[in-house]
Each structure stands twice: as C-alpha cells, then as structure tokens.
Residue frames as qw, qx, qy, qz and C-alpha x, y, z in Angstrom:
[[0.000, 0.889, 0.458, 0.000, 0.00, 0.00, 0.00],
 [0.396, 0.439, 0.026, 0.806, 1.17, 3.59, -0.94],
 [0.240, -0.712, -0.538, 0.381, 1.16, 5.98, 1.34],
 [0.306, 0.825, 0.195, 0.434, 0.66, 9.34, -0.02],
 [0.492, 0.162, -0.032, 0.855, 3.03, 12.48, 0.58],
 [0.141, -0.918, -0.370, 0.015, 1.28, 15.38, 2.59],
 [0.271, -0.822, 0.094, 0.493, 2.76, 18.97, 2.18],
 [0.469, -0.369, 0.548, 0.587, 4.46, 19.89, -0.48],
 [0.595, 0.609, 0.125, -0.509, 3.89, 20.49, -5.15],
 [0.870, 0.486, 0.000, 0.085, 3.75, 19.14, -8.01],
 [0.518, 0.756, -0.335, 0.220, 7.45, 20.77, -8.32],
 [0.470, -0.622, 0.601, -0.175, 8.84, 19.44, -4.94],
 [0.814, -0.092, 0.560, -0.126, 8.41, 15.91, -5.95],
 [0.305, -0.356, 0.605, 0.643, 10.03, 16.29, -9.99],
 [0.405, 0.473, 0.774, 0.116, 6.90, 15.95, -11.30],
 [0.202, 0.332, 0.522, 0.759, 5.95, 18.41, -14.59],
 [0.169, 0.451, 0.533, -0.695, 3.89, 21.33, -13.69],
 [0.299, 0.489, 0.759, 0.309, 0.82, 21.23, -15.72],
 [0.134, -0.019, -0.126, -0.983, -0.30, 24.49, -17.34],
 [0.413, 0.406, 0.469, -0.666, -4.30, 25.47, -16.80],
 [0.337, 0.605, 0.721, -0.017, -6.92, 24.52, -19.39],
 [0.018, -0.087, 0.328, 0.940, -7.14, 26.97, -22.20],
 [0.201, 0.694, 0.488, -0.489, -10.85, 28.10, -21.89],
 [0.326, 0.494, 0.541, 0.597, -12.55, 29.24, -25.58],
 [0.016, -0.270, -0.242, 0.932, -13.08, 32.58, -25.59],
 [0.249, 0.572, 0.734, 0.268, -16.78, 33.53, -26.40],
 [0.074, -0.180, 0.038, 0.980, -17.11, 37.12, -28.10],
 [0.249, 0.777, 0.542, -0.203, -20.26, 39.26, -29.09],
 [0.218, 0.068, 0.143, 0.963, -19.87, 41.98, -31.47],
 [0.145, -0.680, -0.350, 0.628, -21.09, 44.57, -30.42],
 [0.426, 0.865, 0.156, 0.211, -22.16, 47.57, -33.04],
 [0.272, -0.931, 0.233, 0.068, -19.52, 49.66, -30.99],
 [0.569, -0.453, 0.597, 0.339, -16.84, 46.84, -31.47],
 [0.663, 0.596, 0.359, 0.276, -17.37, 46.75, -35.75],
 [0.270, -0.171, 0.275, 0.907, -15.52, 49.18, -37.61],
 [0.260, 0.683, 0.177, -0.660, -17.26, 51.97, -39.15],
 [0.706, 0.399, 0.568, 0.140, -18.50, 50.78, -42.22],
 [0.345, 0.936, 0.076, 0.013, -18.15, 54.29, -44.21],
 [0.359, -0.731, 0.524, 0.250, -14.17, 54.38, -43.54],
 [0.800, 0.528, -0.283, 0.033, -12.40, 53.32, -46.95],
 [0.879, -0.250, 0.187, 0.360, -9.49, 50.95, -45.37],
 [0.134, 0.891, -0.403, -0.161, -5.93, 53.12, -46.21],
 [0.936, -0.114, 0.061, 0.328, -3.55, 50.30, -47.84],
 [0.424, -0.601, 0.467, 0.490, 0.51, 51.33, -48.04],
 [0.762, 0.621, 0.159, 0.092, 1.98, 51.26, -51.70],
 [0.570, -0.615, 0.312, 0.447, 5.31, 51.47, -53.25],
 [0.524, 0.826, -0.096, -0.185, 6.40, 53.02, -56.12],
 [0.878, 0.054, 0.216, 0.423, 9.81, 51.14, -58.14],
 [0.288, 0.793, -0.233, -0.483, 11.73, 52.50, -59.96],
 [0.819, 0.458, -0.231, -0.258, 12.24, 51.11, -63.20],
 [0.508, 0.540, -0.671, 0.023, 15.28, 49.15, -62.22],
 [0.438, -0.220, 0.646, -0.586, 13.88, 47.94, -59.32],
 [0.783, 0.227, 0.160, -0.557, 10.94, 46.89, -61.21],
 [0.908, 0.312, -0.247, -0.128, 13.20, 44.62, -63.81],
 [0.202, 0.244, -0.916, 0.246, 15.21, 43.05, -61.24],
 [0.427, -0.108, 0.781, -0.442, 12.14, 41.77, -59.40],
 [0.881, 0.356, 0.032, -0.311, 10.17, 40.63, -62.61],
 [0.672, 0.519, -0.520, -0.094, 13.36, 38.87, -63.50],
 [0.101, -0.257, 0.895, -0.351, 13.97, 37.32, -60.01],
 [0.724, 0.263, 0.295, -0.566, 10.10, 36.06, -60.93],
 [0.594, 0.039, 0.778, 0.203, 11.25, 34.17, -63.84],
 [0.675, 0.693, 0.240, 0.076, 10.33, 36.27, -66.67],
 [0.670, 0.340, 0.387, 0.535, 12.05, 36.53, -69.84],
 [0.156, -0.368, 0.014, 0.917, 13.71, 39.97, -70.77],
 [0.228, -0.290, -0.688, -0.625, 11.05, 39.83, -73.70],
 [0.333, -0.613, -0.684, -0.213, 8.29, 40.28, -71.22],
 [0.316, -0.509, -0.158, 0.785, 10.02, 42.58, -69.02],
 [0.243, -0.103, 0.330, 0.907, 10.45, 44.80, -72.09],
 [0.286, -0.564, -0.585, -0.508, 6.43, 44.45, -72.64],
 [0.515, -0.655, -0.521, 0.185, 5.14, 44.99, -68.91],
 [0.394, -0.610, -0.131, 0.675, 7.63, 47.74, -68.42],
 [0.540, 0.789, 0.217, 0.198, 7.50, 49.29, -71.86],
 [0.434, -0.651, 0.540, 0.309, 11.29, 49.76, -71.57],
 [0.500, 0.594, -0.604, -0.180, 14.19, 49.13, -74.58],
 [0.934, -0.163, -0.193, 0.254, 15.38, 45.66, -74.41],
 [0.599, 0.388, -0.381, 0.587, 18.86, 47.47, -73.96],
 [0.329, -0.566, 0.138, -0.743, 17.33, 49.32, -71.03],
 [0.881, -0.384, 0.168, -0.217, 16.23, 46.16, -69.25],
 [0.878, 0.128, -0.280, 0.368, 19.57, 44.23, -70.36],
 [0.126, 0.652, -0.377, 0.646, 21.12, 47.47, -68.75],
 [0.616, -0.536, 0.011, -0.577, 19.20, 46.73, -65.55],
 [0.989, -0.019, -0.088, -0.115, 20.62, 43.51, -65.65],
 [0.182, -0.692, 0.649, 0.259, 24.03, 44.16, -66.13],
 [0.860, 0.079, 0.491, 0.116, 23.51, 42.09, -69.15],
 [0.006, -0.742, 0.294, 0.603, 26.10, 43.13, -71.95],
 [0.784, 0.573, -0.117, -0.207, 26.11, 42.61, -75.76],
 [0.667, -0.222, 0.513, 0.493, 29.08, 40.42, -76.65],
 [0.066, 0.609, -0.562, -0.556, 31.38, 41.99, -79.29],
 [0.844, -0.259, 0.470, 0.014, 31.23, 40.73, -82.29],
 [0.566, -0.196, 0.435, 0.672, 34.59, 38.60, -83.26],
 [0.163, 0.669, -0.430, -0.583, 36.02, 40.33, -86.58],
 [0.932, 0.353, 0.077, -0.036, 35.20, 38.62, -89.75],
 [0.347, -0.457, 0.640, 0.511, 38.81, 37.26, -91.16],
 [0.704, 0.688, -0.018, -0.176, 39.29, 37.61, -94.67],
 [0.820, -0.026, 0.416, 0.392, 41.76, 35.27, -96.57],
 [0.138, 0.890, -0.251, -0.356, 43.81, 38.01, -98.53]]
C-alpha cells in the first residue's frame, strides 16, 4: 500500500507542472466593437523605380522579352538593368 506524501507540489516531488486549461473565448460583437463601415481601409503602396521593377520581374522568372512588354522599356534598357552586356562581335577574317 502507498502511502501518499502530505505537504508539499507538483514541483517538490520532480513531477511536470501542468499548465491550466485553455478556456474558448466567447465574443459578441457589439455595433460599438465593428468598424465603421463608411471608412475606406488606407492600404501602403510602393512606387519602383524602373530598375527595381526589372530586377524583381526577373527574379520572378520572366524573360527579358516580357520585361520589355510589362515595363515598356528598350530591351537594352532592361539588359542594362541587368548588367547584361552585348558580346562583341569577333572580326570577320578575310583570306587576302
């Protein structure tokens, strides 16, 4: 037979202390607690700037061809953006 332990808590004895029951909260709304229906919600906004704009359509996965539509930018403008540069090209050789 066990004889129980008088005096003493859950944490004297090594045992886990057990957190309270999480109780649902039940709400009413309330006209007072609604927002105010006639208030037009203010969102935030950011303006690119054009090289902004075709490094993040091109970290998206489009094609400088669709950059060059969407932003109505030169390709050379968006290849600028890119730091993408025209390769030279080679001299023709001519057999003399």
């Amino acid at each position: 037979m066990a004889t129980p332990i008088l005096g003493g808590t859950a944490f004297d004895f090594g045992a886990a202390a057990q957190a309270p029951a999480v109780q649902p909260q039940t709400t009413t709304t309330t006209a007072s607690a609604r927002p105010p229906t006639n208030v037009e919600p203010s969102g935030d906004s950011v303006q690119l700037s054009e090289g902004a704009q075709v490094r993040l359509l091109s970290s998206q996965g489009d094609p400088v061809s669709e950059i060059v539509i969407n932003t109505a930018l030169s390709t050379q403008a968006v290849n600028s953006y890119l730091g993408v540069t025209q390769a030279q090209t080679p001299p023709v050789a001519t057999n003399k």
